[in-house]
N, C-alpha and C positions, 0 to 999 in steps of 0.2 A: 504494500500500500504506500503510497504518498507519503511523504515526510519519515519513513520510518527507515532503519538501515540493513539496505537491500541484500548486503553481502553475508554478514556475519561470520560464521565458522561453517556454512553447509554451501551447495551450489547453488546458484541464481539457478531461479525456474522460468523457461521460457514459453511461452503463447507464442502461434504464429496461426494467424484466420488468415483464411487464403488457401486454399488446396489448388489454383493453378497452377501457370508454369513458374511463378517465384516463392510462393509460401513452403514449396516442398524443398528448393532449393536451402533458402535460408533454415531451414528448421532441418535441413540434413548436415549445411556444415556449423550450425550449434551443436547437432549433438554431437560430432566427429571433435571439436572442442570441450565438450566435455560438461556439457551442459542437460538439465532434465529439460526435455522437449514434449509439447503437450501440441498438436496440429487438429486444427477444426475447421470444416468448411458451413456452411449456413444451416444444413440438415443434422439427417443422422448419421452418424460416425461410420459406421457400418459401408456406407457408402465409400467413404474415404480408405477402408480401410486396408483393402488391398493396394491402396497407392501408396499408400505408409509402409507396407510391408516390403514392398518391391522398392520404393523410391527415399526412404526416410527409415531404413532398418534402427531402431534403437529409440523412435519417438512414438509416442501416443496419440491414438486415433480417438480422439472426445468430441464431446458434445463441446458448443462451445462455451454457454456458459462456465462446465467443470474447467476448460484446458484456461479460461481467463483467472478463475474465481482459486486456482494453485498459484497462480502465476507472480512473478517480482515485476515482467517484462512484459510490453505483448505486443507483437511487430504484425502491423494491419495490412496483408497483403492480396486485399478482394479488389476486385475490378473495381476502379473509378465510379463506374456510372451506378451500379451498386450502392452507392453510398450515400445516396439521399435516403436509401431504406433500410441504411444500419442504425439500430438502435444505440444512442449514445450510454444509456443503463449499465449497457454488457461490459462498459471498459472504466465506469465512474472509478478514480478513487487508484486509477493504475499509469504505469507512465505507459505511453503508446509511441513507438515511433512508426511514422507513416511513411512505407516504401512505396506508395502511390504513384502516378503519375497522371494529369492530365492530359488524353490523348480525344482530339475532339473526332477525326479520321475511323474510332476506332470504338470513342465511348459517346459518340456524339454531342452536340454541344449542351451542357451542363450549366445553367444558370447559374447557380452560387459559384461556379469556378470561374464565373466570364468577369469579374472586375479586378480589372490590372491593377489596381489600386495594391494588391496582395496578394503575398503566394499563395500557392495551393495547402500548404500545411497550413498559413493562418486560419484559411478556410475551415478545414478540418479541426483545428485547434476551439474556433469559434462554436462551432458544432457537439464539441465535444470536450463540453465548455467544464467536466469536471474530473479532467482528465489531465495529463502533463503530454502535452504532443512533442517529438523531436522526429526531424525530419532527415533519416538515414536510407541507403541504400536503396537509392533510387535512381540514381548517376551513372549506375553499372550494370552491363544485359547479365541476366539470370545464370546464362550460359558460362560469362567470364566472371562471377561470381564465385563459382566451384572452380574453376580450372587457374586460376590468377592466385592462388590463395599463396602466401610465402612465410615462413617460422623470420620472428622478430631479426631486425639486423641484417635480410637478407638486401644486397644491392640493387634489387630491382622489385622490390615488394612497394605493391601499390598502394596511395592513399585516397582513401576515403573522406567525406564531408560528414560531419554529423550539426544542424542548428538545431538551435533551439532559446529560449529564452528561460531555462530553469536549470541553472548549471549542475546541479546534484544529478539531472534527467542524463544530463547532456552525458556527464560523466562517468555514466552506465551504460548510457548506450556504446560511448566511445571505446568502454574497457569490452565489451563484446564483441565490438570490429577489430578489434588489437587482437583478440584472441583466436577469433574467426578465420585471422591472415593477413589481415590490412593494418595500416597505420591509420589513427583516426585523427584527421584534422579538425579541430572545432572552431565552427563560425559564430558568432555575435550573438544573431536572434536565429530566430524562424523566420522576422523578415528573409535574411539574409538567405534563406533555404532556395530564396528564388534565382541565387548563383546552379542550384543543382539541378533546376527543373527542365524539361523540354524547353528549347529556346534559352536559356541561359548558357553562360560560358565554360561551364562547369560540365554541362552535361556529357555523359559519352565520353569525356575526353581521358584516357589514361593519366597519371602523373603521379611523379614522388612527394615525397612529403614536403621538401623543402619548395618545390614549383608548385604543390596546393596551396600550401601557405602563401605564397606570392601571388597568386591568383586571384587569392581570397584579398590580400591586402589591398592591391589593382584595382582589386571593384568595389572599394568597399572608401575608396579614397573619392 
C-alpha cells in the first residue's frame, strides 16, 4: 500500500493486468529476476492460464482483483482504449506504473487522451486519482524488452525512463528496471513522461545511461 515500506526483509510482489503481447513479457522477466508475479487479464484466470504456463513459467494466473489486492507493485498493461472501462477501485491505494501507450491508428481516437495540454500518464494518473501512477516501460517494443536485458555494469546495457511525481513510486519502480536488466533513468514529473510517449524524443530510441540523462536534460531545458 501507499506510504508504507514496500521492501522490507521479503520480495516485492508484483501485479501485471495485461495478458497481451506486453503484460506476459514484463511479468516473465520479473519473475526471471526474482520477483513473486501474480498476471491477470479482465476475466477468469482460467482463461489466461495456459498463457502463463507456456509464456510466464513461475507467475500466477489470478483473478485480478486477488493478483492486485497481494501486490506492492502493479504494472497496467491493457490496451489503451480499454481504459475508459477500467475501474479505478481495483488499483486504489497501490502505486501503478503505466506501460500504456497512446496509439490513435490502432486504439482509435480516445477523448480524455486528445488534450496536448498532458501526457498520457497524467491522464491516467487523473483517472486514477487514488493511486501513485509512474510512467515506465513504454519507450521499448515488448520484443527488445526480453532480448536487450544486460546484468549491472554491462557496456552496452540499456537505459530506461521511469517519471513520475512521487519519488518513493518512482524509486521502486526504478529498482525493478535495474533489476529486470536496464539502468533506470529518473525524470522530474509524469509531466515529463511525455519525453517517452509516441511522438516524443525519447520514444523507441535505444541509449545508455549517460545519453538518457542528456536527453532528458535537453528537453527538459
Amino acid at each position: 500500500m501507499i506510504g508504507q515500506n514496500l521492501w522490507g526483509s521479503r520480495r516485492l510482489r508484483v501485479a501485471v493486468l495485461g495478458a497481451g503481447h506486453v503484460g506476459p513479457v514484463i511479468a516473465r522477466v520479473a519473475v526471471e529476476a526474482g520477483y513473486d508475479v501474480s498476471i491477470a487479464a479482465s476475466g477468469d484466470p482460467a482463461k489466461i492460464a495456459l498463457i502463463a504456463q507456456l509464456l510466464v513459467p513461475g507467475a500466477e494466473a489470478r483473478w485480478a482483483a486477488d493478483a492486485v489486492e497481494g501486490a506492492d507493485i502493479v504494472f497496467l498493461s491493457i490496451p489503451l482504449h480499454k481504459f475508459a472501462q477500467f475501474d479505478p477501485a481495483l488499483v486504489a491505494g497501490r502505486v501503478v506504473v503505466d506501460t500504456m501507450n497512446y496509439w490513435p491508428p490502432v486504439d482509435g481516437v480516445q477523448e480524455m487522451f486528445e488534450d496536448g495540454d498532458e501526457s498520457s500518464s497524467e491522464v491516467v494518473q487523473r483517472r486514477l486519482a487514488r493511486s501513485i501512477v509512474v510512467k515506465a516501460l513504454n519507450h521499448i517494443g515488448y520484443h527488445e524488452l526480453d532480448e536487450q536485458r544486460r546484468p549491472a555494469g554491462a557496456p552496452d546495457r540499456r537505459a530506461l525512463g521511469v517519471a513520475g511525481d512521487d519519488r518513493d513510486a518512482v524509486a521502486v519502480a526504478a529498482e525493478v528496471i535495474d533489476r529486470i536488466g536496464y539502468d533506470a533513468v529518473q525524470l522530474p514529473s509524469l509531466s515529463a513522461g511525455r519525453l517517452l510517449q509516441p511522438g516524443g524524443p525519447l520514444f523507441g530510441v535505444p541509449l545508455r545511461r549517460n545519453e538518457l540523462e542528456e536527453a532528458v536534460a535537453a528537453n527538459a531545458a
